[in-house]
N, C-alpha and C positions, 0 to 999 in steps of 0.2 A: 938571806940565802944567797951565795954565791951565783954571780949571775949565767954563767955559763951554766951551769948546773941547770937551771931554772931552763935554758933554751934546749937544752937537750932534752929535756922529759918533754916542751911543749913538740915538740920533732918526732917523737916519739909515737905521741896520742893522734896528730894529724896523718900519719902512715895509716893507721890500722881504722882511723873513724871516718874522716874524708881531707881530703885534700883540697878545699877550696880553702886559697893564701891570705889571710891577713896579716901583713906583719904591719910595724907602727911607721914606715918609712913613708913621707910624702909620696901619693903618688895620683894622678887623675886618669881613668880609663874605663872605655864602653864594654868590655870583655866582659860575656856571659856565656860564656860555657862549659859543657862538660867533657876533658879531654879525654878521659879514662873511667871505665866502670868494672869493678870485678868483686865477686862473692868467693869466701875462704869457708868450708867446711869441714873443719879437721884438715886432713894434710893437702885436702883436694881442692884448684883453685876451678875457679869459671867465668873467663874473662869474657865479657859483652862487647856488641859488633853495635854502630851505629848507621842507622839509612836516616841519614836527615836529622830531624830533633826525635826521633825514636830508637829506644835504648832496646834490645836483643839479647835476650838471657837462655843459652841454650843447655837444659841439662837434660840427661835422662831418663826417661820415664822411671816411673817408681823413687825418683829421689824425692825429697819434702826436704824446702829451704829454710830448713831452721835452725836453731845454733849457731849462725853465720855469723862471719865479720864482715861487713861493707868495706871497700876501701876506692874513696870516690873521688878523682880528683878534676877541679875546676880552673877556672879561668884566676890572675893572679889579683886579689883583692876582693872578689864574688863572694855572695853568699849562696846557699842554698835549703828551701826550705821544700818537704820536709825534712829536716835535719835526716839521714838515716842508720843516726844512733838510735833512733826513737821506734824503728819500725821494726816489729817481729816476723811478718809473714810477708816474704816475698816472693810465694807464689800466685801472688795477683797483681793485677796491674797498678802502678801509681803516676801519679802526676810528679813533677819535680818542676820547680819556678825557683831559675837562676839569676840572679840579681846582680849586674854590677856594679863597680864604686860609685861610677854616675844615676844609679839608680835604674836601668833599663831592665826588663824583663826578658826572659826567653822561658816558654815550657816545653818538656821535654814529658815523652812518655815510655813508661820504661811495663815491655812484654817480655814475660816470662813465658818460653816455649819448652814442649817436651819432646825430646828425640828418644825415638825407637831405638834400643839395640836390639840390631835386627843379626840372624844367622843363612847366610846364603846358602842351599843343599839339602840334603833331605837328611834328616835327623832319625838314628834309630837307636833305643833304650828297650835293650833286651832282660837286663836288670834291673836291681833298684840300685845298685853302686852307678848304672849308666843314669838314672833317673836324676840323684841326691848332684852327684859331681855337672851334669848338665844345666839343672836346677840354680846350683850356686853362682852359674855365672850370671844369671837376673834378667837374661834375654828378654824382651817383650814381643820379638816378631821373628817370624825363622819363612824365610821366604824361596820355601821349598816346601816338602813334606813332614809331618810327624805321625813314625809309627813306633806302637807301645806296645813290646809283648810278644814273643813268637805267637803262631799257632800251637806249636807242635815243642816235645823238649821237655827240660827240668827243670830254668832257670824261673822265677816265677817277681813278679813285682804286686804291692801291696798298696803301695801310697801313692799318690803324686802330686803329692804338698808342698815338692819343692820347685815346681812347675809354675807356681802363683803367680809368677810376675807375667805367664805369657798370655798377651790379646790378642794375638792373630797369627793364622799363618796362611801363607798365601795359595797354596796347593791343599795338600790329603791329608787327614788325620786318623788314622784308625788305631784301633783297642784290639788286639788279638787276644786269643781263649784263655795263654796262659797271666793274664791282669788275674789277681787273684783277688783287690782288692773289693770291697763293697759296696765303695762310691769310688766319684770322682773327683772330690773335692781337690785344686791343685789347678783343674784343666776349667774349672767355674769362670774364669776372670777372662777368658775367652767372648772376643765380642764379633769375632770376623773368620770364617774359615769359608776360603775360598773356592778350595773345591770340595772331595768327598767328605760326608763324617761318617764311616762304617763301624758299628762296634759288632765285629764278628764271634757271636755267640758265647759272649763271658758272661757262663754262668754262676759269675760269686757276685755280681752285682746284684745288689737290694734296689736303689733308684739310680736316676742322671738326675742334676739339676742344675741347669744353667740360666742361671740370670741375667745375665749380661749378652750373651747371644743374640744377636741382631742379623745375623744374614749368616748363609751357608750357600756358596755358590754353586757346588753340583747335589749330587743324591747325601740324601741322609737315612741311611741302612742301620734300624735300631733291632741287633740280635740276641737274644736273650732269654731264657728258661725260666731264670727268678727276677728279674725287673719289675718291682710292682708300680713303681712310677714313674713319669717320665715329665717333666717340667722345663718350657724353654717360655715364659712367658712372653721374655721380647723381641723372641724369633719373628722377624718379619718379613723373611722372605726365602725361598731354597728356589735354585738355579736348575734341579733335575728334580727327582722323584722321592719321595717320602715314604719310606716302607718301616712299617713298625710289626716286626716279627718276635713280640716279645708278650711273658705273661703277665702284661702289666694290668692295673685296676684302677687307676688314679694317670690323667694327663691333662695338662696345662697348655695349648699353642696359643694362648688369647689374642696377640698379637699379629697372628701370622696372617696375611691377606695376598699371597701371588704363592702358588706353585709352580714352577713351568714348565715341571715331568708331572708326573701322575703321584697318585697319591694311594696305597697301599695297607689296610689295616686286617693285618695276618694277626693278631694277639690271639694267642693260643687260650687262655681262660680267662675266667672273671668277668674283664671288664662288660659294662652295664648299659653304659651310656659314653658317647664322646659328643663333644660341642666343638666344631671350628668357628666360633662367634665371630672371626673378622676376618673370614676367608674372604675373596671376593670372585677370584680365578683359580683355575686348574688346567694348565695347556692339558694335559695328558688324560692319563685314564683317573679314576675312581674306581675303587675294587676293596669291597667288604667281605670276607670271607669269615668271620669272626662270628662263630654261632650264640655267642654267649650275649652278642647285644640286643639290648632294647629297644634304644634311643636310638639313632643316628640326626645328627642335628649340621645343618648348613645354611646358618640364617640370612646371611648376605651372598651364598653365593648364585652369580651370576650367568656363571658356564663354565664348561667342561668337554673335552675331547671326548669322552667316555665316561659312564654309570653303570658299573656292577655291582649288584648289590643280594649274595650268595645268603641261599637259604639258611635259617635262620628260626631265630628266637624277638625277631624285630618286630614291635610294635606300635613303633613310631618312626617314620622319614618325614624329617620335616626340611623341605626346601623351597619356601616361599616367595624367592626373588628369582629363583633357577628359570633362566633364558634360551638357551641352548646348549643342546648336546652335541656335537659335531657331527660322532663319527656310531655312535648306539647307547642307549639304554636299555636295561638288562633288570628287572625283579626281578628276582624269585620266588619260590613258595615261603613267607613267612606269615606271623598270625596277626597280618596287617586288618585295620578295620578298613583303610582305606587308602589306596596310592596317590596324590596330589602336587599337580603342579601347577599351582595357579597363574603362572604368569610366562610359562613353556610356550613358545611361539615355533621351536622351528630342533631338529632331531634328524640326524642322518638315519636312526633305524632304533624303533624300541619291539622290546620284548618284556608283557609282563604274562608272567606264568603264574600268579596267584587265584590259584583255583576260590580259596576262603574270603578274599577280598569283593566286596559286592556294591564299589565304589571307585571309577576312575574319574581324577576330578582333573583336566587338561581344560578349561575353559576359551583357552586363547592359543591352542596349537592349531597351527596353521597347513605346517607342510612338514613330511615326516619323508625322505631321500631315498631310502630303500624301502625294507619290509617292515610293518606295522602288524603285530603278535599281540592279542587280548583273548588271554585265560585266563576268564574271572568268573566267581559266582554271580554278580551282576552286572550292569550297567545303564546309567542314565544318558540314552543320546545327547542329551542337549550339552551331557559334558564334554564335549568336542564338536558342537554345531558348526564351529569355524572352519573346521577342516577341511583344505582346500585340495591338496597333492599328496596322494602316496607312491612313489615311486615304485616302490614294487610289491610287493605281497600285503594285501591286508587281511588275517585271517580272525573271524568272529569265532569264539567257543565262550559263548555266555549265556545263563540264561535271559528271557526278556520275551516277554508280552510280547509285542510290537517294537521292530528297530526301522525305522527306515535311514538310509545312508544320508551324512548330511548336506544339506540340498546344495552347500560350496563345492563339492566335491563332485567335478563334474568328470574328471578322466580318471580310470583307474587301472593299473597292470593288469594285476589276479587280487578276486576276490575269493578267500578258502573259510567256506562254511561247513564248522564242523559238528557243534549241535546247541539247544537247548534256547534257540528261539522258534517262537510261535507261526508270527510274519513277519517276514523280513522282504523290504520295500525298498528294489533297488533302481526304481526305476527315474529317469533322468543322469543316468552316469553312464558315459561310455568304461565299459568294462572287457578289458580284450581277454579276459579268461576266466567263468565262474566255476569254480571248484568245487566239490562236494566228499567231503573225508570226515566219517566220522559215526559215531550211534545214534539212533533215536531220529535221523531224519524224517522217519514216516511221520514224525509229528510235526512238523514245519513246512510252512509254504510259503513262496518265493514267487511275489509279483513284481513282474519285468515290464518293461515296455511290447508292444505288437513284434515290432522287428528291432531283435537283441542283435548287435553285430558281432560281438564277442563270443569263444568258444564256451561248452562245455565239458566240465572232465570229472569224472565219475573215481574215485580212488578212495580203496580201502573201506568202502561201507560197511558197516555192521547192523544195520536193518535194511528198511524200507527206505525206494526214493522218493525225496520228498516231493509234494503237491508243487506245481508250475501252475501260476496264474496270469493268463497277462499275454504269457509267451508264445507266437507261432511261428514265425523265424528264426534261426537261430546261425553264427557260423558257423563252428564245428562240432561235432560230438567223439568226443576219447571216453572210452572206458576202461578203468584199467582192472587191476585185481580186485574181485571182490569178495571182501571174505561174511557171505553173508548165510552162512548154515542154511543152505538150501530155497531160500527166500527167491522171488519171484524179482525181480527189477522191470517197473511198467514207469515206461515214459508216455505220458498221456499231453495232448495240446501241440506238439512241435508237428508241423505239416510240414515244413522245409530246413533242411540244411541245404546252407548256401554254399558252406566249405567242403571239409572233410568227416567221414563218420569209420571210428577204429573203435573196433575192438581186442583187442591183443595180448589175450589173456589166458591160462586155464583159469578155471575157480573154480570153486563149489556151490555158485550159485544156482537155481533150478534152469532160470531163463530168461531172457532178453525179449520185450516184451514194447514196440515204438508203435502205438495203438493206427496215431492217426499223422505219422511220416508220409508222403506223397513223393518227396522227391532228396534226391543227394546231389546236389550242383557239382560239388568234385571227388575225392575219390572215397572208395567206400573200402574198409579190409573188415574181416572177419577170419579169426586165427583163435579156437577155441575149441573143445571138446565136449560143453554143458549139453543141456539135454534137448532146448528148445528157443530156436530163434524167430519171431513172427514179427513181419513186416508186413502187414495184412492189407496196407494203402499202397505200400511203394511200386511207384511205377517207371521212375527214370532216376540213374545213374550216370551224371555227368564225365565222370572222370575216370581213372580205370577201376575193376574192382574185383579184390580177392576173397573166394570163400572157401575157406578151411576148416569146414565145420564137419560134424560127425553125423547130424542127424536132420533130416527135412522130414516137414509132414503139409498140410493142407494148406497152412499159414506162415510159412516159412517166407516165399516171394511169392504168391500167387497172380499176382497183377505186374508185376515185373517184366516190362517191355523194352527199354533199350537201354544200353551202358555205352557212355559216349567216347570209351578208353578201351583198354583191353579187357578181358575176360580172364578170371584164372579161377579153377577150383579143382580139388578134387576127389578124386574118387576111390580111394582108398586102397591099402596095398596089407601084405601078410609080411612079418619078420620071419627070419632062420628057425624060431622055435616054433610058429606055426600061428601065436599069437595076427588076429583079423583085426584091422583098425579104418575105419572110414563109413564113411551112409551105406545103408542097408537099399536105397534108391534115391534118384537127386530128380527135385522137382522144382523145374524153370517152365513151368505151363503154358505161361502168357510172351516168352521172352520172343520176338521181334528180331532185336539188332543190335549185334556187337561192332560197334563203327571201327576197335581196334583188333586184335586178337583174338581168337578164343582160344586159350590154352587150358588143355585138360588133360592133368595129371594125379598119378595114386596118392603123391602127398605136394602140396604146394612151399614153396620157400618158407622159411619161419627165420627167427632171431639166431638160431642157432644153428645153422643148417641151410644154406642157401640154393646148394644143387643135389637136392637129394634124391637117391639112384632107386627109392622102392620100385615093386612090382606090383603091379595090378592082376591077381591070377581068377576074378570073378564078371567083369563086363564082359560084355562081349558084343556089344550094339550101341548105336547112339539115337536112339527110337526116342525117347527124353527132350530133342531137340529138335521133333517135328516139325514144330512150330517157326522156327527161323529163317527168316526170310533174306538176311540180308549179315555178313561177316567181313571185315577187314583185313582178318588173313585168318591163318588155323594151325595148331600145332598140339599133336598126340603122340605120348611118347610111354612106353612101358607098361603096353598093356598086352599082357602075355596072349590071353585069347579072344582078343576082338579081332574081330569075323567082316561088321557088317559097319557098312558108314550110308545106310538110308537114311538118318537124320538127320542130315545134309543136304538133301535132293534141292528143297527148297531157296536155299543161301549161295551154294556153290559158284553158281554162276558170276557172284559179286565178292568173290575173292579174288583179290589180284593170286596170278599162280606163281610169284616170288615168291610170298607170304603162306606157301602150304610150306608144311613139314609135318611126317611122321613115320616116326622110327621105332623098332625095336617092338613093336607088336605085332599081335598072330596073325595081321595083314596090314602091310605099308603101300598102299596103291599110289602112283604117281596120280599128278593134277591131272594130269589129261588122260588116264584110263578111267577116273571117275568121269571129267565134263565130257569124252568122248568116246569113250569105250563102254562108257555106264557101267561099269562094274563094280558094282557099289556091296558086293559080298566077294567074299574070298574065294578063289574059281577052285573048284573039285580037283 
């Protein structure tokens, strides 16, 4: 063979296979290495970058280096081993040991990396010609938004398979109505969407299923009519809130452990059961509203901002590791056997309204921030022995034998008892308000300590009040509306209020009934129209006090000697149509001394009416307050035919005469023609 011949073909084969020089010419030299490295694939080359003795192959993504030609070239007389005519796959790393003529080595490491093409903007495919022709440019990251689909309009998209090469995009993804297609096969290879994923209510969708899906940095808004499944197995994390508004029956989050909005399950039907098996957190709320479930399952989680969990078909909440709720927990009426959170320590505010459940199991809750709500058919105290603080409302409606409050539980806002325990034993807790709202209290007794400091507040009863054991002090007494179809109300045991005692109310109750009250330390009102009020003990009124009442008899105030405030009551007055409203006679028997005022008027201030102008056209004397010895001032106003102020004789003298007033009656005598002219009837 001609020898030139022969050197051109070997020039040839060394171009395209490697370039490290052998030729036969003497030569002695240390040179090892690699000065050039580049892969040919069809027409496209990819030349490598060196940092040191490491080789740098950037192509990418979605390419696979095969087919190639190597063309490698070394140092002059070197070898190189492994040869890389010899290697098929260089999408992985290899070693490479350059050898030259002296024998020396050098290893070199050759990484193959993948580059993103990436699309900066937000991308929008209102079509499927926008879909096919975006598709084919093979983008792997578009670092801006993708939206797919009007809402609204004709144009309609079916596929998005030509979509497959993209894994992330760094902002919004949503699916508008008009996606017509049935999956989303295309948008699966997706492993990173940065902010929203919203698929606003495409209802041709059959399921989602993304596999590859690892994170989702804001809300993921799943909307949909016909979705029957929803699958992100290695979804492990969302940035905002999780709301799945769709009719799905089958969902997969296996993976998912951090929410850090709230978590939302709106699915319209079906679904049975959902399991978050590796949830661990939820900053935000919880909210089930989903009646068709069973199950609801949270086996690792730990806490949550919020727990709502809307009536239902549930038969299971299972939350075994749940720690805290921040900010409320919320059941409702489902056909729970029982609500349990065994390892709850600590709850800005619950609310369980589960009348059928006749089991709360809180073993380790501590302190509860606000109000504390238990509607249940039972309850075993010891399932909350630990409870130390309730911030604000705790209200019992259960039945039970015997409760007494648990003994940690030393301070309490308001206590609202509304029925179907027996005895309930609150004593050792300061309670600055015990409440009583509700039916059937005539069958319940409530022992307290000697001296309760906390008020009482009487609202909405619908029987009898219950039995007081225990109690003889007390600080306030409020009664509010009572709608007890003509029922009696007897407060039997309390000798002292130390505070205030109101009543301020109409109702339909028969009568107000405080057996063995002695005294009211501050102010007393009485604003009501029932038939019968008897204070039968009471003998001092600390503070000022109003009485608006319609009717006195024998046991109204009989022992009633001094009010240490003003005086206000009255005596009733006629409307324009002829209509009579007020007592038939007012009886202050025993009364003594008003240290502030006595004002007597035909109708006294109310909620609705502060300076009310009635007329008194029936008194005409004040012989009723014979008895008074001593007043702080006086004031009578709008009694058409009073005549005579001899009931006064007595007191007069100890009224300062700034403090008289009276006006607009059938005789207004000045101060000094009663203390000096004694004219104590109206002169002929």
């Amino acid at each position: 063979m001609n020898k030139n011949i022969l050197r051109a073909i070997l020039l040839f084969a060394l171009a395209f296979v490697v370039g490290c020089e052998d030729d036969d010419d003497p030569f002695v030299g240390d040179d090892n290495f690699i000065t050039s490295f580049s892969l040919k694939q069809g027409e496209i080359s990819y030349d490598a970058s060196f940092k040191g003795d490491t080789i740098i192959l950037e192509t990418p993504e979605g390419i696979v280096l095969n087919d190639v030609t190597a063309s490698v070239v070394c140092s002059e007389n070197s070898s190189i081993k492994p040869h890389p005519s010899v290697i098929t796959n260089w999408d992985e790393q290899i070693y490479f040991v350059v050898t030259s003529y002296s024998g020396a080595e050098r290893r070199y490491l050759y990484i193959p990396e993948k580059k993103a093409l990436a699309f900066e903007g937000i991308v929008i495919l209102n079509t499927q010609e926008d879909v096919d022709a975006f598709g084919a440019k093979g983008l792997t990251r578009i670092d801006g938004s993708l939206i797919i689909g009007r809402q609204n309009g004709t144009d309609t998209i079916h596929s998005l398979e030509a979509l497959s090469s993209l894994k992330s995009v760094a902002n919004d993804v949503t699916i508008n109505r008009l996606f017509m297609g049935y999956e989303l096969t295309g948008l699966d290879n997706l492993e990173e969407i940065g902010g929203n994923f919203m698929i606003n209510y495409v209802d041709s969708l059959w399921g989602m299923t993304f596999n590859h899906l690892v994170r989702v940095g804001g809300d993921l808004n799943i909307g949909s009519n016909a979705i029957s499944e929803i699958l992100c197995p290695r979804l492990e994390s969302v940035g905002g809130t999780i709301t799945l508004a769709a009719a799905f029956v089958t969902s997969d989050f296996s993976s998912l452990r951090q929410i850090s909005g709230g978590l939302n399950l709106n699915g319209k039907t079906g679904m049975t059961g959902i399991v978050f098996q590796s949830l661990e957190r939820v900053g935000g709320a919880i909210a089930s509203t989903m009646t068709s479930l069973k199950k609801l399952e949270f086996p690792v989680l730990r806490n949550c901002d919020k727990l709502t969990v809307g009536k239902g078909a549930l038969g299971l909440l299972y939350m075994p590791l749940l720690e805290d709720v921040a900010t409320e927990l919320v059941v409702e009426n489902n056909p729970l056997y029982e609500v349990s959170f065994p390892v709850l320590s600590h709850a800005g505010m619950i609310t369980l309204n589960c009348p059928n459940v006749n089991q709360f199991n809180a073993p380790f809750l501590k302190t509860v921030d606000n109000n504390f709500s238990l509607t249940l058919a039972g309850v075993n105290p010891e399932q909350f022995s630990v409870l130390e603080s309730v911030g604000g409302v705790l209200s019992l409606n259960f039945a039970a034998e015997d409760f007494k409050l648990p003994s940690n539980l030393k301070k309490l806002g308001i206590l609202v008892i509304s029925a179907g325990i027996t005895r309930l034993d609150i004593r050792g807790t300061e309670i600055n308000e015990l409440q009583f709202n509700g039916v059937g209290l005539e069958n319940t007794t409530v022992i307290g300590d000697d001296v309760f400091a906390g008020g009482f507040n009487l609202q909405n009863l619908g029987g009898y009040f219950p039995k007081l054991e225990g109690f003889h002090e007390i600080g306030d007494l409020t009664i509010g509306y009572l709608g007890m179809g003509g029922n009696t109300v007897e407060i039997a045991g309390i000798r002292k209020i130390n505070g205030n005692f109101s009543y301020w109310a109409n109702s339909n109750v028969d009568g107000i009934l405080l057996t063995d009250l002695e005294e009211v330390g501050g102010n007393f009102r009485l604003f009501s129209n029932i038939k019968k009020y008897h204070f039968p003990k009471l003998e001092h009124i600390g503070g000022n006090a109003m009485m608006s009442i319609d009717n006195y008899d024998d046991q109204t105030f009989p022992l009633l000697t001094t009010v240490g405030g003003d005086l206000v009551f009255k005596t009733g007055y006629q409307d324009r149509w002829g209509g009579s409203y007020g007592p038939q006679e007012i009886l202050y028997p025993s009364l003594r001394s008003v240290e502030g005022v006595l004002d007597i008027r035909p109708a006294t201030p109310s909620p609705w009416n502060e300076n009310p102008s009635e007329v008194n056209k029936k008194l005409d004397n004040l012989d009723f307050l014979a008895g008074l010895e001593s007043i702080g001032g006086f004031r009578l106003v709008n009694h058409e035919v009073m005549i005579s102020y001899e009931g006064l004789k007595k007191a007069i003298s100890t009224c300062p005469a700034s403090k008289w007033q009276v006006e607009n009656n059938g005789y207004n005598p000045t101060y000094e023609e009663l203390t000096e002219k004694q004219q104590w009837t109206k002169p002929e």
